[in-house]
C-alpha positions as CSV (number, residue, x, y, z in Angstrom):
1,X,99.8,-147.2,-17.3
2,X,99.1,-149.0,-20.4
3,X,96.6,-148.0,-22.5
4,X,94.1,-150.0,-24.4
5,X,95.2,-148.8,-28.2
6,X,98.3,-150.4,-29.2
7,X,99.4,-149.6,-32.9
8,X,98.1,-151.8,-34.9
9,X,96.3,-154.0,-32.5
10,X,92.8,-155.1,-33.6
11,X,90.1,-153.5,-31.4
12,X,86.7,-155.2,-32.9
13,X,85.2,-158.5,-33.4
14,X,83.1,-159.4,-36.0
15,X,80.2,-161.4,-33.9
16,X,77.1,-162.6,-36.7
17,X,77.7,-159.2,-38.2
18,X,77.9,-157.0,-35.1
19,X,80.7,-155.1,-34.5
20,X,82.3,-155.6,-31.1
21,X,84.3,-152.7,-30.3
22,X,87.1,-154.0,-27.7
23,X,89.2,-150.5,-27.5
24,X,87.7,-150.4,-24.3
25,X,88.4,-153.3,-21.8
26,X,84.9,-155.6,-21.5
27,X,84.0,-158.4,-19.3
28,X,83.0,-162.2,-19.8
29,X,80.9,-163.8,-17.8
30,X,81.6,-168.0,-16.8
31,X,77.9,-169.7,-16.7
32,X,79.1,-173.8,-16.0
33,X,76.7,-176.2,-16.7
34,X,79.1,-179.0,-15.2
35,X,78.4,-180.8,-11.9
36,X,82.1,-180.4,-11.1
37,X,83.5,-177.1,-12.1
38,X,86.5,-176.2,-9.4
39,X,84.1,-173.1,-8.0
40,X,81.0,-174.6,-6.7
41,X,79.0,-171.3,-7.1
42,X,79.4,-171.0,-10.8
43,X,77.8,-174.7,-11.4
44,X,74.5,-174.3,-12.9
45,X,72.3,-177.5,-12.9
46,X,69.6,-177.1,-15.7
47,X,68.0,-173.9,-18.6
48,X,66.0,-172.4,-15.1
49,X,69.1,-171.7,-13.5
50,X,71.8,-171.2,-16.2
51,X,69.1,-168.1,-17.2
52,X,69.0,-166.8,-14.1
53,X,72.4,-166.5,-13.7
54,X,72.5,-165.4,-17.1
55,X,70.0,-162.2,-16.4
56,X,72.0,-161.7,-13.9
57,X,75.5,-161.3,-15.3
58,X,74.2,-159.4,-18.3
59,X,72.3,-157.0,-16.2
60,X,76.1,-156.9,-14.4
61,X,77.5,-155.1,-17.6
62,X,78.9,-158.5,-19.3
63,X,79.7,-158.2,-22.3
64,X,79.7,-162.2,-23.0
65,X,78.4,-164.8,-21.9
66,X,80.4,-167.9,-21.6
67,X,78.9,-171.3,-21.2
68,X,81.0,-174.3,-20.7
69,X,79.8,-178.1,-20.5
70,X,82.6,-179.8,-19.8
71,X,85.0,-179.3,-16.1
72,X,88.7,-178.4,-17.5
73,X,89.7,-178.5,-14.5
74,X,92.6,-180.5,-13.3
75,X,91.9,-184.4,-13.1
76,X,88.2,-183.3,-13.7
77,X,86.6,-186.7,-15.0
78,X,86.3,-187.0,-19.0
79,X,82.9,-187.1,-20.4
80,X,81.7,-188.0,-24.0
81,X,81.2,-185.4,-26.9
82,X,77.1,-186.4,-26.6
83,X,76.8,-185.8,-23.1
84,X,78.6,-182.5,-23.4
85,X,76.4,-181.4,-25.9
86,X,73.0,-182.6,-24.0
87,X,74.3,-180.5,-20.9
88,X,74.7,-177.7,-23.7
89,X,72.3,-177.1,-25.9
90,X,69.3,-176.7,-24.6
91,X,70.8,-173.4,-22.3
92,X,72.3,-172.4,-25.6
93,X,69.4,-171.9,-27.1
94,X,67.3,-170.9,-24.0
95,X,70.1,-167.4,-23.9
96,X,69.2,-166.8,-27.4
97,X,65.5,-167.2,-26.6
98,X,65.4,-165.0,-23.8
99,X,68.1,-162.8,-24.6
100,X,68.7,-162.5,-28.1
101,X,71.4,-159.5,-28.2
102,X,73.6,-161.7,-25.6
103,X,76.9,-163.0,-27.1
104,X,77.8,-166.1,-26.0
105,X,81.0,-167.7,-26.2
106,X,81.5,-171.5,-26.2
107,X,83.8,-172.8,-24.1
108,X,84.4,-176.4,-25.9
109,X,87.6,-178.4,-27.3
110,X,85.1,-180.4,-29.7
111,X,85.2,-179.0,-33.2
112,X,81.0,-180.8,-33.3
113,X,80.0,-179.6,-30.1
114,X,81.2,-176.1,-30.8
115,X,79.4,-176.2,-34.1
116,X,76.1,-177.5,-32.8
117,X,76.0,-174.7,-30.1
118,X,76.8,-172.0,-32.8
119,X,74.0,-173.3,-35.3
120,X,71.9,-173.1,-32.0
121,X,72.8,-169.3,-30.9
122,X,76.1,-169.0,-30.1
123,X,78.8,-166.6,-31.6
124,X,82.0,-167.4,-30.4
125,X,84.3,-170.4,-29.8
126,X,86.4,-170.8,-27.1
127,X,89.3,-173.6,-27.1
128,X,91.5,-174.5,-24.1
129,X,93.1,-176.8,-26.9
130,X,94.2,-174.3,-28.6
131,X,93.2,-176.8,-31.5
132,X,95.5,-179.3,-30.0
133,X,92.9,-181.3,-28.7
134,X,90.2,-181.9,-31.9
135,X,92.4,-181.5,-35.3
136,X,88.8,-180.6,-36.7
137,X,89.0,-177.6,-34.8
138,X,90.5,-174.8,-36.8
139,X,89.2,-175.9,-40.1
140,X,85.2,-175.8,-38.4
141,X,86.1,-172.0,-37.5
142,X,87.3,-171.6,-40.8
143,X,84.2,-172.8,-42.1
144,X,81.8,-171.5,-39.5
145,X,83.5,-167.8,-39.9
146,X,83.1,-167.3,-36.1
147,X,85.5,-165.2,-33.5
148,X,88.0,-167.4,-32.2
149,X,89.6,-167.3,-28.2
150,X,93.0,-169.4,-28.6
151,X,94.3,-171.1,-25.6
152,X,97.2,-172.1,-24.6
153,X,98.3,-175.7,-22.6
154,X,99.7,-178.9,-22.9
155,X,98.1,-182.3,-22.7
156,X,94.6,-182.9,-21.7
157,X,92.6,-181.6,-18.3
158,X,93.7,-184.8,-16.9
159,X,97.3,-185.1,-17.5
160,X,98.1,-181.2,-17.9
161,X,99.7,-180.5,-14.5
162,X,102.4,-183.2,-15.0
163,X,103.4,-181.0,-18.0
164,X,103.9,-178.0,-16.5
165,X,108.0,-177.3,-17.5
166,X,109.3,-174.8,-19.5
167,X,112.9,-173.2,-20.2
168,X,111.3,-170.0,-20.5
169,X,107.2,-169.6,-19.9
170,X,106.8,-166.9,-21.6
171,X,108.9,-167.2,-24.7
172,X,106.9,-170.6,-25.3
173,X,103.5,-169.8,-24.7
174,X,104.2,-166.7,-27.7
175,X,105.7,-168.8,-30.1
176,X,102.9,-171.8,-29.8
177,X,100.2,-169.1,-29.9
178,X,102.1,-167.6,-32.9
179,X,102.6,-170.4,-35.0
180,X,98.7,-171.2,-34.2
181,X,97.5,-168.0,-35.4
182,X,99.7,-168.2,-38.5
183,X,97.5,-171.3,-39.3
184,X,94.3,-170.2,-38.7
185,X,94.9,-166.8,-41.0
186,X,96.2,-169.4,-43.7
187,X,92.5,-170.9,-43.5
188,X,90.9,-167.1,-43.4
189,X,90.0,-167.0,-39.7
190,X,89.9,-163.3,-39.1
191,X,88.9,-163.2,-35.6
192,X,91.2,-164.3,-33.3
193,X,91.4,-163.8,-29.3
194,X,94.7,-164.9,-27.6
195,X,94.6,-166.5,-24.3
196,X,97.7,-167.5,-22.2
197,X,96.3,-169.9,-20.5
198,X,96.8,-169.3,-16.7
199,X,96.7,-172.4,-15.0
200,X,96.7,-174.5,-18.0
201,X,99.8,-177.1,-17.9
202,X,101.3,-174.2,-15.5
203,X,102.6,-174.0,-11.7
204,X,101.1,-170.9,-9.9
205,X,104.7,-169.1,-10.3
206,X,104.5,-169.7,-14.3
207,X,101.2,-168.6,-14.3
208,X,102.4,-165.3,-12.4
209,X,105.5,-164.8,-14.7
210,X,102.7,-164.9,-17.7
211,X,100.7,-162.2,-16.4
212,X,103.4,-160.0,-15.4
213,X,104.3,-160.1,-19.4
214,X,100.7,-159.9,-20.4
215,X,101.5,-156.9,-22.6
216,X,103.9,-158.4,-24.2
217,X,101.7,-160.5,-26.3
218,X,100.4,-157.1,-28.2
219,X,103.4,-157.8,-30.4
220,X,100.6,-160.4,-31.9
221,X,98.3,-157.4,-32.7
222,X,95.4,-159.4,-31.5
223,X,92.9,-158.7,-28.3
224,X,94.0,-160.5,-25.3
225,X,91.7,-162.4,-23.0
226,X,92.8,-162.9,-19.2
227,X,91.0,-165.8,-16.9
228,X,92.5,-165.8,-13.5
229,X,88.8,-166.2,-12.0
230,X,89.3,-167.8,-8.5
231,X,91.9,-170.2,-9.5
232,X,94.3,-171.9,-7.9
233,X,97.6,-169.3,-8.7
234,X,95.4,-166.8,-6.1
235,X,94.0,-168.7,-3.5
236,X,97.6,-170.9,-3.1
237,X,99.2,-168.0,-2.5
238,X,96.2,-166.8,0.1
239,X,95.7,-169.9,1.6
240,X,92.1,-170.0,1.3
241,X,89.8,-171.8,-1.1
242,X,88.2,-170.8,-4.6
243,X,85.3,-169.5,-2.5
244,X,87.4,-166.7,-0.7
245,X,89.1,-165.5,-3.4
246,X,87.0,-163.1,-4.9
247,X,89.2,-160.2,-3.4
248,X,92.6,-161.7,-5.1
249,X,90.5,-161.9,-8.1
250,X,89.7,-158.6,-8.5
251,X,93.6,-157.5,-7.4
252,X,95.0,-160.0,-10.7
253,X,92.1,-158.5,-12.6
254,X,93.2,-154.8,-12.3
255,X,96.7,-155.6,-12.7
256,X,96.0,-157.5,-16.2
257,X,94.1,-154.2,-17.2
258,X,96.8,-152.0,-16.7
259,X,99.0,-154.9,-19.1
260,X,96.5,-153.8,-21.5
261,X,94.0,-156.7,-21.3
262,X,91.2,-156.5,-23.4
263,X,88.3,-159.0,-21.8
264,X,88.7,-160.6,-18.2
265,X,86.6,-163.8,-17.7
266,X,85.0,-164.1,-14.8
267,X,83.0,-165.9,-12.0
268,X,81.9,-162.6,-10.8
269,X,80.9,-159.8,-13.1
270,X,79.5,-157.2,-11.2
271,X,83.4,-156.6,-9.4
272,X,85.1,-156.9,-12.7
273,X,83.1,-154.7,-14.1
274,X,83.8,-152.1,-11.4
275,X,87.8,-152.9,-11.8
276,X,87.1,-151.6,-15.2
277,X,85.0,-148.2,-14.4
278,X,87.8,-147.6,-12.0
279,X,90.3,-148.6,-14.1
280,X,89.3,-146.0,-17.2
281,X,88.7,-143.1,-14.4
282,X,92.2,-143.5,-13.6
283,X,93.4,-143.5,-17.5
284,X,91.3,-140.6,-19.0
């Protein structure tokens, strides 16, 4: 099986001066403060409950927390930069609060909204634009000297899924994430995550085909996140619902760590962090 240490590959983040060493696989945790989000459980409404649900994860084993405002999920309904950031901020800065050594990652496409939420606790900014979607984007991570997740997709949360075609999934998802970290080193980003996107503009079988080349994208020397939470590539193939697909989850999960994943994002982080333990007892 893969291991974890690819020549080369960059195995720490730079997170408000910490050192984040990822040379061992770690786990994010997915805290939605949306009224929509595709998995009902992972909607929390309001500080009290995001906290909870924070406590929880981190006493898990999550390495990150990340807290999203806004539903990217297909045809989810498009709300304004304000009311993202209401929905945002104050949880933001409740985390920090109450758990000042959490890391928490910002899951945004608004170059402002990410920057409010880091000037109120945050660390990291992650992009399901891939910069595609706010051309302020990569120039306010530049600026804010913050780690980076780059995402892959095409079009917007509500027109993606009539763009899923491709001659070759794989070849095109490298080459746009390529050419996108080329540009953000020209601007002296130094932290950058790489994200393929599963789901994102992509049919459940595109999505597979990805992950079954996940290691491929250590040519890029850069740590690679995988979010396959309880999405629609697993429970199509089941025929359940987001609900039932914990045990699918964890399946995808262990099969991206043996690609040589470096974080898996998560509904769920108690599992995934078991998927890990077990994973490095089987790789000492």
């Amino acid at each position: 099986m893969a291991k974890n240490t690819f020549f080369g590959k960059k195995v720490t983040l730079n997170v408000g001066g910490r050192l984040i060493d990822l040379s061992a696989p770690k786990v994010m945790g997915i805290i939605n403060t949306t009224p929509d989000s595709f998995f009902a459980d992972s909607r929390k409404q309001g500080v009290d409950e995001a906290l909870q649900q924070a406590e929880k994860m981190l006493a898990d084993g999550a390495a990150f927390l990340d807290l999203g405002a806004y539903s990217s999920r297909p045809g989810a309904v498009d709300i304004s930069a304000q009311e993202e950031t209401d929905r945002l901020l104050p949880v933001v800065e409740a985390i920090a609060k109450a758990f000042p050594e959490a890391i928490m990652s910002i899951d945004t496409f608004r170059a402002g909204v990410a920057e409010a939420a880091i000037k109120s606790g945050a660390h990291i900014i992650n992009d399901i634009g891939g910069g595609t979607l706010d051309d302020e984007m990569f120039a306010t991570v530049a600026r804010l000297q913050v780690p980076y997740i780059l995402m892959h997709m095409k079009g917007t949360p509500q027109t993606m899924t009539q763009l899923a075609q491709y001659d070759d999934v794989f070849n095109e998802v490298f080459n746009d994430l390529a050419a996108k970290y080329q540009q953000l080193k020209r601007l002296g980003v130094h932290d950058v995550i790489i994200d393929p996107g599963f789901g994102f503009a992509k049919t459940a079988e595109q999505s597979y085909a990805l992950l079954n080349k996940v290691d491929e994208f250590k040519m890029l020397d850069l740590p690679v996140l995988t979010g396959v939470s309880r999405k629609r590539m697993i429970y199509g193939v089941l025929g359940s619902t987001a609900a039932e697909a914990l045990n699918g989850t964890t399946v995808l999960n262990t099969i991206a760590l043996t690609k040589g994943t470096d974080i898996l994002r998560v509904h769920d982080v108690k599992e995934a962090v078991e998927a890990v333990k077990i994973w490095e007892a089987v790789n000492r």
